[in-house]
BALOBA-1460 file (C-alpha; in Angstrom, 3 decimals):
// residues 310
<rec num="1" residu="x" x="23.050" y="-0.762" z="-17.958"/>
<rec num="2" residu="x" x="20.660" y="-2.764" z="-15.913"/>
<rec num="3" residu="x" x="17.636" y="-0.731" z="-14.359"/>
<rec num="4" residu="x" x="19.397" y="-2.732" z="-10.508"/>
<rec num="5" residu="x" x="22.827" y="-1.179" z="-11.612"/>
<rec num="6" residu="x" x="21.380" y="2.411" z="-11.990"/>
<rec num="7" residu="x" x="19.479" y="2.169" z="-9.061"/>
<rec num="8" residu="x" x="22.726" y="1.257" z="-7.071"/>
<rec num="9" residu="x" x="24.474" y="3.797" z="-8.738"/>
<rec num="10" residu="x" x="22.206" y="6.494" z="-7.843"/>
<rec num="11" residu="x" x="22.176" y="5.470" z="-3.914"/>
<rec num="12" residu="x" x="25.870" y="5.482" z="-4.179"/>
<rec num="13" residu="x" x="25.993" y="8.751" z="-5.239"/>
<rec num="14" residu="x" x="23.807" y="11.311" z="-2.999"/>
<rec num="15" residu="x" x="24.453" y="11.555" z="0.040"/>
<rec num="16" residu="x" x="21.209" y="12.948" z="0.959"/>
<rec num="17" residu="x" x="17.989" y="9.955" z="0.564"/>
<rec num="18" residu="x" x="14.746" y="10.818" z="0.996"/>
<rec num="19" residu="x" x="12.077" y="8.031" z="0.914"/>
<rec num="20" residu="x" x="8.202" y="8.681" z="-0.536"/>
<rec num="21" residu="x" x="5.363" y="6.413" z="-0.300"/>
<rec num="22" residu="x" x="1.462" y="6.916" z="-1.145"/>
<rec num="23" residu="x" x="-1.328" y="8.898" z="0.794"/>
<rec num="24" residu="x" x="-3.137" y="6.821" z="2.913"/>
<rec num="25" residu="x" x="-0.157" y="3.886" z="3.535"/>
<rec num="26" residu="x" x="-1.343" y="0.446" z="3.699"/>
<rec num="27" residu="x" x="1.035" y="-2.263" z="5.584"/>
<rec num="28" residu="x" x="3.293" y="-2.583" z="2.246"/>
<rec num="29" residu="x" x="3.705" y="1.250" z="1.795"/>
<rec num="30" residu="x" x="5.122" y="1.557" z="4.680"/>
<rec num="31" residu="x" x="6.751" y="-1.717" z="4.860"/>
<rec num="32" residu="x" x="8.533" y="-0.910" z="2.444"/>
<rec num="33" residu="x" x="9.588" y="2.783" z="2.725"/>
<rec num="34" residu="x" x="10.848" y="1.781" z="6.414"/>
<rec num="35" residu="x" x="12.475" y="-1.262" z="5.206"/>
<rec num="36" residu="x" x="14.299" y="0.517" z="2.266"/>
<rec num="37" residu="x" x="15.507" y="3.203" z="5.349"/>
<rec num="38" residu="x" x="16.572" y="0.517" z="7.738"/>
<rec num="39" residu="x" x="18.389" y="-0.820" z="4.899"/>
<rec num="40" residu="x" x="20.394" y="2.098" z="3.660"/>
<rec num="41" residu="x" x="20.927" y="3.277" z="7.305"/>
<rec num="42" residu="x" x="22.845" y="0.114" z="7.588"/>
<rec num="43" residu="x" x="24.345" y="-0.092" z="4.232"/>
<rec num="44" residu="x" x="25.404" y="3.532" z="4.285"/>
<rec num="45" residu="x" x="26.109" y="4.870" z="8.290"/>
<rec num="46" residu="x" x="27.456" y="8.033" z="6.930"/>
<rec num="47" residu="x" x="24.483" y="9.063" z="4.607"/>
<rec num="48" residu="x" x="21.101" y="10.836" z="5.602"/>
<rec num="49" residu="x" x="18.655" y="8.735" z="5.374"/>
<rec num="50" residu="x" x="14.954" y="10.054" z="5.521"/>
<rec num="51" residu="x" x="11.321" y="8.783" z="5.397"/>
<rec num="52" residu="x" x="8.411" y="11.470" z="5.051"/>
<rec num="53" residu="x" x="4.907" y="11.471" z="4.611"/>
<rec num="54" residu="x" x="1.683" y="11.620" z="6.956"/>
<rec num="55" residu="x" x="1.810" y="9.073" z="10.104"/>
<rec num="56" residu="x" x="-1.630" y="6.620" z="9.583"/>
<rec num="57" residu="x" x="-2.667" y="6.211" z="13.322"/>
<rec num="58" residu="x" x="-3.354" y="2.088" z="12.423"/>
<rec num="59" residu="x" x="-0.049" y="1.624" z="11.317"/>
<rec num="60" residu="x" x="1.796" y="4.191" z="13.774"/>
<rec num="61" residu="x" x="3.750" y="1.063" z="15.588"/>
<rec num="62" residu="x" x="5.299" y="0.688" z="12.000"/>
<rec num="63" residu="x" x="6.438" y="4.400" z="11.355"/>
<rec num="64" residu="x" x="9.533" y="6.117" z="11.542"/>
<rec num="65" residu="x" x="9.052" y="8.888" z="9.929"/>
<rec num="66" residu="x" x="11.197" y="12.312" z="9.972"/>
<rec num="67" residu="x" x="10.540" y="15.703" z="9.347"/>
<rec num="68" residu="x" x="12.513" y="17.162" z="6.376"/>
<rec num="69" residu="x" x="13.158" y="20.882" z="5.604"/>
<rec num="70" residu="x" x="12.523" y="21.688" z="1.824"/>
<rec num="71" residu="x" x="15.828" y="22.961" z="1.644"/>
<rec num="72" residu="x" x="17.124" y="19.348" z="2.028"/>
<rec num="73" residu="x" x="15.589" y="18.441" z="-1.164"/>
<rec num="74" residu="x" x="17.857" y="20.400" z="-3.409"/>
<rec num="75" residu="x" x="20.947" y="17.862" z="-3.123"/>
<rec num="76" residu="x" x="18.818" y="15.026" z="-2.759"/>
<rec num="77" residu="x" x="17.882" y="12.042" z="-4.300"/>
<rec num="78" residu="x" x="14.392" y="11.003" z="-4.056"/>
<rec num="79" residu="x" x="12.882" y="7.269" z="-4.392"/>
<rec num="80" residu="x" x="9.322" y="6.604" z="-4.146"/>
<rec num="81" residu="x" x="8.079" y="3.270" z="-3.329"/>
<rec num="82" residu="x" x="4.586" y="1.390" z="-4.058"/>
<rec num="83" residu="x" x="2.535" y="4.093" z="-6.000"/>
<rec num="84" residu="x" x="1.589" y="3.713" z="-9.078"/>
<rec num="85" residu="x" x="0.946" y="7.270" z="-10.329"/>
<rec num="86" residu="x" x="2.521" y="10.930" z="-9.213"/>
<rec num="87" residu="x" x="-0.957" y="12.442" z="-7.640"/>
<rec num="88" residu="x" x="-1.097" y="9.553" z="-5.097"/>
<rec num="89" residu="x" x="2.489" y="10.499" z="-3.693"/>
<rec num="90" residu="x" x="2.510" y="11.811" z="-0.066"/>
<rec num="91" residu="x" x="4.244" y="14.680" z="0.131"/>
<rec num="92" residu="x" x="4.295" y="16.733" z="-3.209"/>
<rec num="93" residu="x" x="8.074" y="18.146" z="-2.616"/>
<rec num="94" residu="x" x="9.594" y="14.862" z="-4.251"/>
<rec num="95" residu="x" x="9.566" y="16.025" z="-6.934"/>
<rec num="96" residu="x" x="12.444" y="18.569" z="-5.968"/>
<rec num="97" residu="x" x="15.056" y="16.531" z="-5.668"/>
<rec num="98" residu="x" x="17.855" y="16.068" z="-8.492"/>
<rec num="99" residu="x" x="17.192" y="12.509" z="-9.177"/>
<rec num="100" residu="x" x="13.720" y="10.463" z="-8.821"/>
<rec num="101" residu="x" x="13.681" y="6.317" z="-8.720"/>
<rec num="102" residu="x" x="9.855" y="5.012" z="-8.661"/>
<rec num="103" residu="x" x="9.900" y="1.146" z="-7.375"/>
<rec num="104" residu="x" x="6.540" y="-0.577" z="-7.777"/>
<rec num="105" residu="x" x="4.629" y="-3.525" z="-8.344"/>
<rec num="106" residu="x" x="1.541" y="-2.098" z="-9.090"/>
<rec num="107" residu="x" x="0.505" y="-2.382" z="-13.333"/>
<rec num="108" residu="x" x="2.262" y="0.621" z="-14.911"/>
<rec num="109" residu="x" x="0.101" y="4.086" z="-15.103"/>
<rec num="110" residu="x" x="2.689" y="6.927" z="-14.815"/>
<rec num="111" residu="x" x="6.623" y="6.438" z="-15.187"/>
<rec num="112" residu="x" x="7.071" y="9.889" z="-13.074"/>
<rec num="113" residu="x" x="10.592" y="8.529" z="-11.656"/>
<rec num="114" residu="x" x="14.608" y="9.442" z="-13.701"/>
<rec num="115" residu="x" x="14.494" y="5.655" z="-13.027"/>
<rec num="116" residu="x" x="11.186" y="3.578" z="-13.054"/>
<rec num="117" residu="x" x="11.939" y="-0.081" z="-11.526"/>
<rec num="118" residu="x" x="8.220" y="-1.946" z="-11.900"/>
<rec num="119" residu="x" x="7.927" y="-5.721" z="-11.177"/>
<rec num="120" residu="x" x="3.848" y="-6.230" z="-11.788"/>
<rec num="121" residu="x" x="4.828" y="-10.137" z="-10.445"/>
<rec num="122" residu="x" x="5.613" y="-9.283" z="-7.211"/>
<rec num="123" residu="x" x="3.139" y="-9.804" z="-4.524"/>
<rec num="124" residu="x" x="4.116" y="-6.472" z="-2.599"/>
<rec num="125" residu="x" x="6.877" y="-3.680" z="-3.081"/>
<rec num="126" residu="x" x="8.187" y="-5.016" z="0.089"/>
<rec num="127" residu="x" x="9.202" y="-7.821" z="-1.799"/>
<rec num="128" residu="x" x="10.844" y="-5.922" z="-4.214"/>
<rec num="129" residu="x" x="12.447" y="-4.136" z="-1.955"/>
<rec num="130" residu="x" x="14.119" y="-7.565" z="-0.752"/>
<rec num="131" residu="x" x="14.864" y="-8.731" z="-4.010"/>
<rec num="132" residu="x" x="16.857" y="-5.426" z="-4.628"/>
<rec num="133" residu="x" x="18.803" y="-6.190" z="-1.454"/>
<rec num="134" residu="x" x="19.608" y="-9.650" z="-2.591"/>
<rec num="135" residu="x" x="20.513" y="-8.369" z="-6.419"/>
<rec num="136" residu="x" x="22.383" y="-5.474" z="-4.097"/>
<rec num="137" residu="x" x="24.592" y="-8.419" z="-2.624"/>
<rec num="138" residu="x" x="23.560" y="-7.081" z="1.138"/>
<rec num="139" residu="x" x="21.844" y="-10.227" z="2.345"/>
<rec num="140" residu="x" x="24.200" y="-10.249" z="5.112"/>
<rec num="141" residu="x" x="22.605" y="-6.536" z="6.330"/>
<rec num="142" residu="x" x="19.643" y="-7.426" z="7.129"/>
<rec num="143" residu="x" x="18.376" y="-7.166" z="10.626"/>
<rec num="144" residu="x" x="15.676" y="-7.253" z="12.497"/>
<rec num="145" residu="x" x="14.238" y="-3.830" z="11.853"/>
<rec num="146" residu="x" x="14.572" y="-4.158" z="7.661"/>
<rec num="147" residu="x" x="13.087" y="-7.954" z="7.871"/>
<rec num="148" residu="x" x="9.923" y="-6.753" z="10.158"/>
<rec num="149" residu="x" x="9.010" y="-4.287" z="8.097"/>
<rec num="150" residu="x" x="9.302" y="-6.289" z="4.892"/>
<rec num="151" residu="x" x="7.450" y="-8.947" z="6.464"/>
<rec num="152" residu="x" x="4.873" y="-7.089" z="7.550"/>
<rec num="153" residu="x" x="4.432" y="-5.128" z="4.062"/>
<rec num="154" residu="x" x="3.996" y="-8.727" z="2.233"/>
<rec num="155" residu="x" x="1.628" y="-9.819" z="4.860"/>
<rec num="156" residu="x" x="-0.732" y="-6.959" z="4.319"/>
<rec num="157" residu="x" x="-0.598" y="-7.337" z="0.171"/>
<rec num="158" residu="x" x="-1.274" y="-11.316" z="0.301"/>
<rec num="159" residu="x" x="-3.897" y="-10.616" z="2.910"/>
<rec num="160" residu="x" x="-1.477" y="-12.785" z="4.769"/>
<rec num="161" residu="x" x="-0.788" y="-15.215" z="2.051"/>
<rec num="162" residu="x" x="-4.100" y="-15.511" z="1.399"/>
<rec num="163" residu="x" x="-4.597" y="-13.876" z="-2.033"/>
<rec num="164" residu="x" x="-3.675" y="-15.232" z="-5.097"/>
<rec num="165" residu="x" x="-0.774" y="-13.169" z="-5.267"/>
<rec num="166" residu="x" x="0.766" y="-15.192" z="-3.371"/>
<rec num="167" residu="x" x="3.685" y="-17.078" z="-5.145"/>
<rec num="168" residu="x" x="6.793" y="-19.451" z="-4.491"/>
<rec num="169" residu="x" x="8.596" y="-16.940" z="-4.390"/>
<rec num="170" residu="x" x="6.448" y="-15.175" z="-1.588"/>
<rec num="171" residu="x" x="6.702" y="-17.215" z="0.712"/>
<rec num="172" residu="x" x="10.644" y="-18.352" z="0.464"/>
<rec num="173" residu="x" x="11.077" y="-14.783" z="1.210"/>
<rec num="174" residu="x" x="9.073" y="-14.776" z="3.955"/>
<rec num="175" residu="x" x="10.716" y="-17.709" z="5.165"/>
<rec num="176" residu="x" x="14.159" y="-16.070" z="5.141"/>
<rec num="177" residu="x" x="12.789" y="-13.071" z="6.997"/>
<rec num="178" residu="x" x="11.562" y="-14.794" z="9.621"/>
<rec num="179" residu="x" x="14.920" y="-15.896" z="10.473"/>
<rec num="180" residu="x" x="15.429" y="-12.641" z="12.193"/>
<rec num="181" residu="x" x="13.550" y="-13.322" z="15.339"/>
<rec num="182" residu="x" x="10.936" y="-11.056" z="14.526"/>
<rec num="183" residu="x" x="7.955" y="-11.657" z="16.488"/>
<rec num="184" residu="x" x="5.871" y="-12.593" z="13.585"/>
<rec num="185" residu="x" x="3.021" y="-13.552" z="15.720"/>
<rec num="186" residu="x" x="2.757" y="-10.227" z="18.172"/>
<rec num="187" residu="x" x="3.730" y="-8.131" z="14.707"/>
<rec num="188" residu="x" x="0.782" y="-10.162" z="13.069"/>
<rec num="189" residu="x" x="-1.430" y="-9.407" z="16.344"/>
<rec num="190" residu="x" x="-0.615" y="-5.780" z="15.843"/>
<rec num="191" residu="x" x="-1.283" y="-5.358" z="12.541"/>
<rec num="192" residu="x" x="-4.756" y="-6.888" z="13.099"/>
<rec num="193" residu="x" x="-5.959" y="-4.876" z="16.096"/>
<rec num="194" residu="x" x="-8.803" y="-2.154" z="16.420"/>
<rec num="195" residu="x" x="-9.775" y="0.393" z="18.778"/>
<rec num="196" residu="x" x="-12.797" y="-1.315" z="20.935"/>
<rec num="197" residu="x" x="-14.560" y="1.548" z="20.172"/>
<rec num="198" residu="x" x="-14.522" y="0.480" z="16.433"/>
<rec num="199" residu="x" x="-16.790" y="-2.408" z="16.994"/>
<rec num="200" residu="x" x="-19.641" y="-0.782" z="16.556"/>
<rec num="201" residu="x" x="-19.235" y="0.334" z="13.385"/>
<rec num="202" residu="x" x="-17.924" y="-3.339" z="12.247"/>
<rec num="203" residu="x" x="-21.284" y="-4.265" z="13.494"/>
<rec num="204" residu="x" x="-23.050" y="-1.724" z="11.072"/>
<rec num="205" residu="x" x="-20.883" y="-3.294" z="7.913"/>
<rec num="206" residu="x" x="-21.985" y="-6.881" z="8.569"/>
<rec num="207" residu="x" x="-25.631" y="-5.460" z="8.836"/>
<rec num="208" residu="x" x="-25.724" y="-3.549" z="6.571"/>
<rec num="209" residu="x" x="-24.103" y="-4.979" z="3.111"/>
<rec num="210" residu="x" x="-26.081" y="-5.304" z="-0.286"/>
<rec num="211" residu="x" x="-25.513" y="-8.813" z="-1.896"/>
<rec num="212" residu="x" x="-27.143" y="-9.679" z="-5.257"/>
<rec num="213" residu="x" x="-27.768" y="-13.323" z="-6.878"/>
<rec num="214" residu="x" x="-24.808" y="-12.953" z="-8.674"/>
<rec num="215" residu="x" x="-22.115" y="-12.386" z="-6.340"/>
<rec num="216" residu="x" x="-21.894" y="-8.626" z="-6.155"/>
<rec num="217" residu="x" x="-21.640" y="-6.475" z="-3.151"/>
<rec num="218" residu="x" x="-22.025" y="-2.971" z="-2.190"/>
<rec num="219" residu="x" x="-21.381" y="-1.197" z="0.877"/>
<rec num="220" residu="x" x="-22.345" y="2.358" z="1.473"/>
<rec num="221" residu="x" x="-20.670" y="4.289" z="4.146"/>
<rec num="222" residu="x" x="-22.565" y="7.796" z="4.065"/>
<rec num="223" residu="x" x="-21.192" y="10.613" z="6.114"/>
<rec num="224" residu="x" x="-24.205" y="10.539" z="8.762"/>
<rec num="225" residu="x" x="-23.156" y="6.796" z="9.566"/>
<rec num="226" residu="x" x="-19.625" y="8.401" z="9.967"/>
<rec num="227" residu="x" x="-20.716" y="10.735" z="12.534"/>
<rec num="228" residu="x" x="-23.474" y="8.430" z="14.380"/>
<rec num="229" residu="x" x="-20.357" y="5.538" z="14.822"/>
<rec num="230" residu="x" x="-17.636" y="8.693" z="15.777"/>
<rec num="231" residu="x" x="-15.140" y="7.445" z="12.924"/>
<rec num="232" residu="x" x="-12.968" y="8.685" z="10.777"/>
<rec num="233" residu="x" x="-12.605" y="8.048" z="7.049"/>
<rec num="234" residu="x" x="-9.676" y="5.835" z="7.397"/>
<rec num="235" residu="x" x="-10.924" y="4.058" z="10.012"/>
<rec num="236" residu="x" x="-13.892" y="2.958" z="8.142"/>
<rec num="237" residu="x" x="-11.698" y="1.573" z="5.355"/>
<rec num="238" residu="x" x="-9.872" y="-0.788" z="7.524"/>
<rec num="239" residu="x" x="-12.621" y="-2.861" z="7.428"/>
<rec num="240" residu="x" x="-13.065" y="-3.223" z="3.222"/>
<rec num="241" residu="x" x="-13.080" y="-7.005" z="3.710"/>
<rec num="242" residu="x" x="-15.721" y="-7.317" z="6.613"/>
<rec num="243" residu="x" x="-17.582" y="-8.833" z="4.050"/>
<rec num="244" residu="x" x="-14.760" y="-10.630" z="2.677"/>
<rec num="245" residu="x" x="-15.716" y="-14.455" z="3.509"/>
<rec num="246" residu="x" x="-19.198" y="-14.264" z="2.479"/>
<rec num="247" residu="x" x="-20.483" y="-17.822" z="0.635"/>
<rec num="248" residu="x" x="-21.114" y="-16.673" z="-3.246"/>
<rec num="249" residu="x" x="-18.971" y="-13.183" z="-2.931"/>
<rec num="250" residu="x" x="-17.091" y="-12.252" z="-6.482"/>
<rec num="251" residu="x" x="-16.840" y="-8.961" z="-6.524"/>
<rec num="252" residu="x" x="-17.233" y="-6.023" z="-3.740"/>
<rec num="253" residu="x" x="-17.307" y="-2.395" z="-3.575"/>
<rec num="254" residu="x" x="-16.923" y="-0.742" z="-0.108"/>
<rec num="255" residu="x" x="-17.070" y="2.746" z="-0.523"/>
<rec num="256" residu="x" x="-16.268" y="5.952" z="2.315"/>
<rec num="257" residu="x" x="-17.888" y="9.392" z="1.737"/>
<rec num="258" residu="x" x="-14.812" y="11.485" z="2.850"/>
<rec num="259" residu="x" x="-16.266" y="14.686" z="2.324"/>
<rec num="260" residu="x" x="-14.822" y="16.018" z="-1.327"/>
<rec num="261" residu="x" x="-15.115" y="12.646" z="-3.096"/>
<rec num="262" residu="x" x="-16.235" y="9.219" z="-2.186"/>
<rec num="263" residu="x" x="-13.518" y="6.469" z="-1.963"/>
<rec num="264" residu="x" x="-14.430" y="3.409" z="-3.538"/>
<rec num="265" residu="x" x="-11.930" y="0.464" z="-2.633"/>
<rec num="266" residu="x" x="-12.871" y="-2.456" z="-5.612"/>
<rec num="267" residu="x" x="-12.014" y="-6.411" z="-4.336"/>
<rec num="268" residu="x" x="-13.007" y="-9.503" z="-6.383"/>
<rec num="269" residu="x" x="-12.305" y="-13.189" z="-6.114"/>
<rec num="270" residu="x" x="-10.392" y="-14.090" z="-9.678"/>
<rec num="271" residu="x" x="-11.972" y="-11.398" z="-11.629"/>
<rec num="272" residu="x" x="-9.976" y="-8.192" z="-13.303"/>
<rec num="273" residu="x" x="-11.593" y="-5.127" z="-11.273"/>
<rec num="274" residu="x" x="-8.927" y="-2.857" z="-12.270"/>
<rec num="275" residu="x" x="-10.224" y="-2.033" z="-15.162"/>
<rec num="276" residu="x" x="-13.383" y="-0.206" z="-13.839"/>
<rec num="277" residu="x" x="-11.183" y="1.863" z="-11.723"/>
<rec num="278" residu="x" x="-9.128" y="3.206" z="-14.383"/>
<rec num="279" residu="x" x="-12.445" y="4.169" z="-16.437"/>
<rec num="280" residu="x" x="-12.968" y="5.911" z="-12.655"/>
<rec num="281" residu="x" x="-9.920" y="7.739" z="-12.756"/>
<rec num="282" residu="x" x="-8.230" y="5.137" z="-10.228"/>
<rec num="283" residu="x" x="-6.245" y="2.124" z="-11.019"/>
<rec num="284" residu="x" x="-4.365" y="-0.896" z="-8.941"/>
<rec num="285" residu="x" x="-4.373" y="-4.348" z="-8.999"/>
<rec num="286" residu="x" x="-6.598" y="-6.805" z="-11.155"/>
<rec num="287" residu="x" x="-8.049" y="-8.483" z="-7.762"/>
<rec num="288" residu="x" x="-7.690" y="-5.096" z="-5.612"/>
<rec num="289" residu="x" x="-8.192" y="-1.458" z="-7.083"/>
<rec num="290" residu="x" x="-9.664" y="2.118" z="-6.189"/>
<rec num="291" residu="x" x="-11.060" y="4.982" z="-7.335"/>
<rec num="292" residu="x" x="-12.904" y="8.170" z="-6.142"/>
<rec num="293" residu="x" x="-16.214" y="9.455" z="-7.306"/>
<rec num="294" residu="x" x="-17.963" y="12.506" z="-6.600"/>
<rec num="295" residu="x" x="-21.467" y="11.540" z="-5.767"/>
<rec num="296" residu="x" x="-23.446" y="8.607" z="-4.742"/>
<rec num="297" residu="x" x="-25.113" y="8.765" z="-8.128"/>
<rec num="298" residu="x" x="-21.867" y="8.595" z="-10.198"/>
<rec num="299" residu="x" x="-21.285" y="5.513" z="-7.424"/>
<rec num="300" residu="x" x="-24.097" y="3.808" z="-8.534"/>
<rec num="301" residu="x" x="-22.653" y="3.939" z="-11.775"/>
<rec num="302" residu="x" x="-19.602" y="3.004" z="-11.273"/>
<rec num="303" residu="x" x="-21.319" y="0.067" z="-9.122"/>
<rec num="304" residu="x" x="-23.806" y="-1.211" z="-12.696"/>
<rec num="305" residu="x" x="-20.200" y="-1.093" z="-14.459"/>
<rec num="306" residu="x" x="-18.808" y="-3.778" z="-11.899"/>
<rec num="307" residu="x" x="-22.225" y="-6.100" z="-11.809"/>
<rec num="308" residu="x" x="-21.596" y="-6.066" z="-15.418"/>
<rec num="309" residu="x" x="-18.005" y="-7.743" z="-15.160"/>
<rec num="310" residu="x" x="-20.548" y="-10.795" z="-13.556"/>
């Protein structure tokens, strides 16, 4: 049976659905999630539908998300959407469901799902998500709420069709989503906004970057320069590719000291970064990766290991 068929199957059968994306959702984790709730709201009227995990303040105009008593879990089947490997999962009760679907596009590190549906080709699980719909025969169900947040999940993993992700494919999608009348230019608008009191601390990042001969950059967010600027971890990450447009840039490291580990989000321009971050202990994307480290030392190697790749 095709991996689409069991999937269906599965949805058809609980009547209880509760959705799972990473920690710390970008636009396609939650694009997604949402999208894949819209959906089977509409599909199914007479099913609970749920979507859990912790709200991220930049992307709160996106969320929908429901509080879910553990008892809930026990007749209920699970799907997790656009993580790559069980520890990154928000929300550690999915795994007490009775049946687990994983649907990803990231490169395969840990098949934790009853049902693993990977498509490393996609640009975005959001597209996956549509693809399923189409292969579902439920075209006709989308509306405006499913095709926003689909949208909006592919924007933010092409960095708006910008990356090399990007494919045919991509963009017909997009095409037919925007169909729905949905605001793609105030959704874009929102998706790009900051706080006015961030500004600052974008001001810091373009000042304060380290950019070698070769096309390698570091940025170093220490937890002093946290507290001097008044941001949060998270905040500081939304601005990974401040440095993004620089004449020569390859490959960049921006890295957050969040207080147990230090969050290194990898980027390069056509070069395989993903590599590093598995020898890290992260993983993701050739072009677009992560990994923690533990001290600005062990940083510095992991930094060496990336100049090398140049």
């Amino acid at each position: 049976m095709k991996l689409i068929e069991e999937i269906q199957n599965k949805i058809q059968t609980f009547d209880t659905i509760i959705i799972h994306r990473h920690v710390r959702p970008d636009p396609d984790a939650m694009g997604s999630q949402m999208g894949l709730k819209y959906y089977l709201k509409a599909k199914y009227p007479g099913k609970s539908v749920f979507a859990v995990g912790q709200v991220e303040p930049s992307l709160e105009f996106m969320s929908d998300l429901d509080q879910v008593d553990s008892e809930q879990y026990q007749d209920a089947l699970v799907i997790v959407c656009d993580t790559a490997n069980a520890p990154r999962i928000d929300d550690a009760r999915y795994s007490q469901g009775q049946a687990l679907i994983k649907i990803d596009h990231h490169p395969p590190v840990d098949d934790y799902g009853d049902i693993n549906y990977v498509d490393v080709n996609a640009s975005s699980t959001s597209e996956i998500i549509f693809d399923i719909i189409r292969q579902f025969g439920d075209i006709e169900i989308l509306n405006k709420a499913i095709a926003s947040s689909l949208y909006l999940g592919i924007v933010g993993d092409t960095g708006r069709f910008f990356f090399s992700n990007t494919s045919p494919k991509t963009m017909k999608i997009a095409s037919k989503l925007l169909k729905y009348d949905i605001g793609h230019d105030q959704l874009l608008n929102q998706l790009g906004e900051k706080e006015p009191r961030l500004m600052p601390f974008h001001g810091y990042v373009l000042q304060n970057f380290e950019l070698d001969e070769k096309g390698f950059c570091k940025v170093k967010i220490t937890a002093d320069v946290l507290e001097k600027y008044q941001i949060q971890p998270n905040e500081a990450s939304l601005y990974v590719n401040a440095v993004a447009d620089l004449k020569g840039l390859k490959i960049w490291v921006f890295a957050v000291d969040e207080g147990k580990e230090i969050r290194c989000r990898i980027r390069s321009k056509q070069i395989t970064i993903n590599d590093v971050a598995a020898h890290f202990g992260g993983g993701g994307h050739p072009n677009a990766a992560g990994a923690s480290v533990h001290s600005w030392d062990e940083f510095e190697t992991l930094a060496t290991e990336l100049k090398n790749k140049l």
